[in-house]
N, C-alpha and C positions, 0 to 999 in steps of 0.2 A: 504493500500500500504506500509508502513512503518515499521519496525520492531516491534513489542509487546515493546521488552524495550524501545523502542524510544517511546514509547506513552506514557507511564509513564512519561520518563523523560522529554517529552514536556510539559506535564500538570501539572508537576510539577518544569519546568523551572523558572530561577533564578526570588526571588520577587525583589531583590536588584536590576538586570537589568530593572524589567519595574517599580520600582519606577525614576531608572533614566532617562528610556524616559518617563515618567510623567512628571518630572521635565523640558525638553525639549518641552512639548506640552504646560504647565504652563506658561513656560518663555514667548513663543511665544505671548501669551494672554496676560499675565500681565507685560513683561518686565524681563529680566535676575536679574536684580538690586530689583526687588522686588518678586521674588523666591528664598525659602531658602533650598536649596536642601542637606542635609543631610547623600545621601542615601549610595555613590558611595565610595569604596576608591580609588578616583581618586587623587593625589599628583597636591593641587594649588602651591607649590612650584617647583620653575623651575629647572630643572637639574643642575647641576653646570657645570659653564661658561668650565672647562675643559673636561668634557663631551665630548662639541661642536668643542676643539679645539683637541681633539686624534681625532675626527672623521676626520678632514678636514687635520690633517697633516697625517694622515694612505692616508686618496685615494691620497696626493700627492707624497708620500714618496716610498710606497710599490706598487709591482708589480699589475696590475688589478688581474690576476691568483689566484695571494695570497689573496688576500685582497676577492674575491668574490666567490672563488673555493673550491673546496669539501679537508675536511680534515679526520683527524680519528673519527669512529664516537667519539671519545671522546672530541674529541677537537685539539686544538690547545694545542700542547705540553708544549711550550713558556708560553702560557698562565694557562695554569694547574699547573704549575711552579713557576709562581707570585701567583696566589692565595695562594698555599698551602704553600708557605712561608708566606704570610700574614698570614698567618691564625697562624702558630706555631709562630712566633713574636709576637701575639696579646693572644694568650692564651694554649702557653707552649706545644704545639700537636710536634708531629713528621710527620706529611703528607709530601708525594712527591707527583709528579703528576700522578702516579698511584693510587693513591686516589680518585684523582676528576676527574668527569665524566662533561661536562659542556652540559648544558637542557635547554628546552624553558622555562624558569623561575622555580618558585619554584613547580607549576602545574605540569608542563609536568615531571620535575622532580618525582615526587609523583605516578604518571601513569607510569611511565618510572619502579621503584622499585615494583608496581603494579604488572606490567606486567612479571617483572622476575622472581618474587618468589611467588608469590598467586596462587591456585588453586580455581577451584571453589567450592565456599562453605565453604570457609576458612571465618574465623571473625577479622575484622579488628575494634579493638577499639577507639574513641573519647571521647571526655572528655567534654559534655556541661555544658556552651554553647561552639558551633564549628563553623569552616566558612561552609554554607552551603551544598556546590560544592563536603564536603570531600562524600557524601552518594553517588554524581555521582562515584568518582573515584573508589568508594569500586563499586560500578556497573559495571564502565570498566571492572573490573575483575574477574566480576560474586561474587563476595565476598557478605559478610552480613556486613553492618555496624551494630555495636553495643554501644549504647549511654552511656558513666556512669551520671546518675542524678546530676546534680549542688549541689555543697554547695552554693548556692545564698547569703550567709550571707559573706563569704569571696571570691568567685570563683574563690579558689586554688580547686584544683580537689581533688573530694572525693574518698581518698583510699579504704577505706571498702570496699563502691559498687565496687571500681575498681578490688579490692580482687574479691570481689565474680562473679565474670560476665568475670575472664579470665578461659578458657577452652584447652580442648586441641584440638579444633579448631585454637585458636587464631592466627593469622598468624604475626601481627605487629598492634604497639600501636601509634598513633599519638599524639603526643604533639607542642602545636604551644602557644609560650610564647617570646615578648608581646603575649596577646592574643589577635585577632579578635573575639568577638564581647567587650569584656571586658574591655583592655587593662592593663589587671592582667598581671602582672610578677610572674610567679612558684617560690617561693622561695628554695633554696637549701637543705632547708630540704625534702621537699616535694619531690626535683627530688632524693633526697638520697632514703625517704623509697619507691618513687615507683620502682627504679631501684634493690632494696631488694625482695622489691615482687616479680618483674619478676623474678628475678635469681631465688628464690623457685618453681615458679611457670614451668620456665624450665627443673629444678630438678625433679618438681614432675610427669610433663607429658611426660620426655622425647622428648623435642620439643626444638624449637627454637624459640623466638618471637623478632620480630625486631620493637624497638623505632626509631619511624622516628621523627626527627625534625625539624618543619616546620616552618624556618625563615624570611619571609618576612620584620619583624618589629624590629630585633638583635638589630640595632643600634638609634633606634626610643626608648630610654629611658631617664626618666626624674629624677631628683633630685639626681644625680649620683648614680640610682641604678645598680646592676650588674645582668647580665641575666647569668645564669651558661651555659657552652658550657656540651652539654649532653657526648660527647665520652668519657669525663673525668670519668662518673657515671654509665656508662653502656657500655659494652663490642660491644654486639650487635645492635649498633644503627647506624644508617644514617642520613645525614642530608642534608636535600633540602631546598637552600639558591636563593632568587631572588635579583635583584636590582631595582625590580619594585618599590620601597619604598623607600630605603634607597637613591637612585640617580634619582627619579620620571622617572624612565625608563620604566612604565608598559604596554606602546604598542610594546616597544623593543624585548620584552617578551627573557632576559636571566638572566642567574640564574647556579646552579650547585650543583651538587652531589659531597657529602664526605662519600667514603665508605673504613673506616679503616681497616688496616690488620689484626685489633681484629677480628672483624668479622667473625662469622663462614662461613665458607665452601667461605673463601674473593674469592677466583681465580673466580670460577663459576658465582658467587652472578657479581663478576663484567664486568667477560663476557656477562651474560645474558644479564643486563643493557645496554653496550655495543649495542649489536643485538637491544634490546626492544627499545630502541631509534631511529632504524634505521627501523624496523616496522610499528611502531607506527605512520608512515609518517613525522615523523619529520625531516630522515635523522643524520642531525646534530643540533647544535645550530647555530644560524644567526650568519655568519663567522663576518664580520663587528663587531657587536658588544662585540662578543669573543673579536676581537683586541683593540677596545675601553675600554674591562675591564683590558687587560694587563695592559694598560699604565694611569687604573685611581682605581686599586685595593684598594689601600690606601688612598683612597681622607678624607678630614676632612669633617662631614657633620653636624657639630653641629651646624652652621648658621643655616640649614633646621628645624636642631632639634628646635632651640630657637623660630622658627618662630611658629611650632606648640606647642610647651610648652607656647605660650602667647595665644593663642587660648584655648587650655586646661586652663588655671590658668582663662583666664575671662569664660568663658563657666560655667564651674563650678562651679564660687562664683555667680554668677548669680542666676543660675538655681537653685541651692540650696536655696538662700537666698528667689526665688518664692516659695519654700513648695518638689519640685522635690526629687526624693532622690537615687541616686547613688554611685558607691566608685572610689573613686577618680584615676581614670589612672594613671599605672606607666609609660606606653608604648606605644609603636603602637599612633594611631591617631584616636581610636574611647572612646569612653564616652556611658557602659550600661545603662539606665537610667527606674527605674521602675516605672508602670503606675498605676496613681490613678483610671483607671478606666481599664476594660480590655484593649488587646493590639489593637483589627482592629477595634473599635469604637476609640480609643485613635490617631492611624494611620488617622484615615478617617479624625476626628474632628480637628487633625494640621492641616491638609490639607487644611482645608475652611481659615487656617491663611497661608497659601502658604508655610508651615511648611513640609518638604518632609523626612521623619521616616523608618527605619527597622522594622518589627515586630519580638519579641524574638525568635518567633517560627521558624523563617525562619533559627534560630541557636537553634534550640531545646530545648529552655526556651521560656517557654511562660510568659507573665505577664513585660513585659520587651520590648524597644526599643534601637534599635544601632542610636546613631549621631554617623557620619564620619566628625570629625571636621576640617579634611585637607582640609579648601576651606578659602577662603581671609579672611583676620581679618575682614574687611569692610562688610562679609554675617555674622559673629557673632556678630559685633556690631550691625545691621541691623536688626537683626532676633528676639534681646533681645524682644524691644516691641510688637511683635508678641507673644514670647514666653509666657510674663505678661499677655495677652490677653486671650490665653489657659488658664494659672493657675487663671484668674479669674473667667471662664467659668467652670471651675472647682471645686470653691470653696476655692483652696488651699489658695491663697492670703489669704481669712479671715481667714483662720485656725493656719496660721504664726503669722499673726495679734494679734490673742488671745492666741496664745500661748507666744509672749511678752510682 
């Protein structure tokens, strides 16, 4: 009964969602408090209190019409207006609100650019490890996802292969730093000679390739490192921004599109989007929440930051200190962490410690688990002696042992 692609994509729907309702059938059994669920990036940090208070002075302030009613599909003008001044205050852009397209988060955003410039059969590249979901979006679009192999040793992505595996197929290049599953920050070298490569590689094929940027985790960085903003290093790029992360707004689902007047063939490219957004059944973005991001664009969120940098900082000296061996997150809220023994005996075998894990594969590295460590200090501190439990069941304990 069901479409051909849809059968694919059932069977190989999200692992990360049904380790989450695992984690919910667990809890049921054994207690919330003594399940360590891992899996989800779901934000245990709460919105911030201004969030809640643009919500309740918007519905008393502003008209119901406005506040509930249909706008451009771009958006809210006003609001397309604050962003893009934030944005050139925080790092030197020229945007106006013809720039930004405001999307059901960084998703729908991603599907939205999909939609307007991909043909079928066109290849769209990722850099593993990636977030799973990106192989659906390249499938909304009839597209080929195309994988470049991990440097596992650093997972800054490998230019070589990335050299050799663009075509002149290629249609756009995803780049998502922090990284999900890693929490790798791209260093600026790296966004320097990939944006080099591309431009040859547009020379050579006579094509266009568009670097999207897929920022969910921008402002989730630790030890004051800096995430380069892409527009700076590449002419032809986009960038699809949520605040499902940065403001734990991720059932809100809004976010926005920045597509620069660099841009080739910019009018079209941003008409399309326009329409693709309005197709695509989305309409517009959730009007409400548009107006809650006017008047909280700027919010400081390094409270949010510090809560999960003390997660990270104990998680790590921990897990390390049992035999584990991972590299240390700059960004985002997950911890890659590679398995002393394969990944779904690894997966299964936390499990019997109520330990709930990513397997690498489900981000295109195998040999590897994602923790999502945005969940209460209180499940990391809780979880430690579970964890000791695996690494002794493992062996590792005695092998740290002997090796001091």
């Amino acid at each position: 009964m069901i479409s051909d692609k849809m059968v694919e994509l059932v069977n190989n729907s999200s692992v990360i969602r049904a380790m989450f309702e695992e984690g919910k059938r667990l809890a049921g059994i054994y207690g919330a408090e003594n399940v360590y669920d891992f899996s989800l990036g779901n934000p245990n940090v709460p919105a911030p209190g201004a969030v809640k208070e643009a919500i309740m002075s918007i519905l008393e302030e502003e008209e119901s019409t406005e506040v509930h009613g249909y706008m451009s599909n771009s958006g809210f003008e006003e609001v397309r207006q604050a962003i893009a001044a934030s944005l050139n205050r925080r790092f030197k852009t020229a945007f106006n609100e013809s720039n930004i397209i405001m999307t059901v988060g960084a998703a729908g955003g991603m599907n939205v650019l999909f939609k307007a410039v991909v043909n079928a059969g066109d290849e769209i590249i990722a850099f593993a490890p990636y977030f799973g979901e990106y192989r659906a979006y390249a499938a909304n679009a009839d597209a080929n996802l195309i994988a470049v192999p991990p440097d596992t040793s650093t997972f800054q992505p490998n230019l070589e292969e990335f050299e050799r595996l663009i075509t002149p197929k290629t249609k756009a290049v995803i780049v998502n730093t922090p990284n999900n599953p890693t929490g790798v920050i791209y260093s600026e070298e790296t966004i320097r000679k990939m944006a080099e490569i591309m431009e040859r590689k547009q020379k050579e094929f006579g094509t266009v390739i568009i670097l999207f940027s897929d920022e969910p985790y921008r402002e989730l960085a630790y030890d004051g490192a800096e995430v380069p903003y892409l527009t700076k290093y590449y002419a032809n790029t986009v960038v699809g921004y949520s605040y499902s992360k940065s403001l734990s707004l991720p059932g809100e689902r809004i976010g926005y599109l920045v597509i620069p007047d660099e841009l080739d063939d910019f009018a079209s490219v941003k008409a399309a989007c326009g329409v693709a957004t309005r197709i695509l059944g989305f309409v517009n973005a959730p009007s409400l929440m548009q107006k809650v991001i006017g008047r909280c664009v700027d919010i400081d969120v390094s409270e949010s930051v510090a809560l999960y940098n003390r997660n990270r900082e104990t998680l790590y000296a921990e897990l390390t200190k049992l035999g584990f061996e991972c590299i240390k997150p700059e960004g985002a809220f997950y911890m890659f962490m590679k398995t002393p023994i394969h990944e779904g005996p690894f997966c299964k075998l936390a499990k019997e410690y109520n330990i709930l894990l990513v397997p690498g594969s489900t981000f295109g590295c195998s040999g590897f688990v994602r923790i999502a460590y945005c969940v209460s200090y209180d499940t990391i501190v809780n979880s430690l002696p579970k964890f000791r439990e695996l690494a002794e069941k493992l062996g590792l304990t005695r092998k740290q042992e002997e090796k001091a």
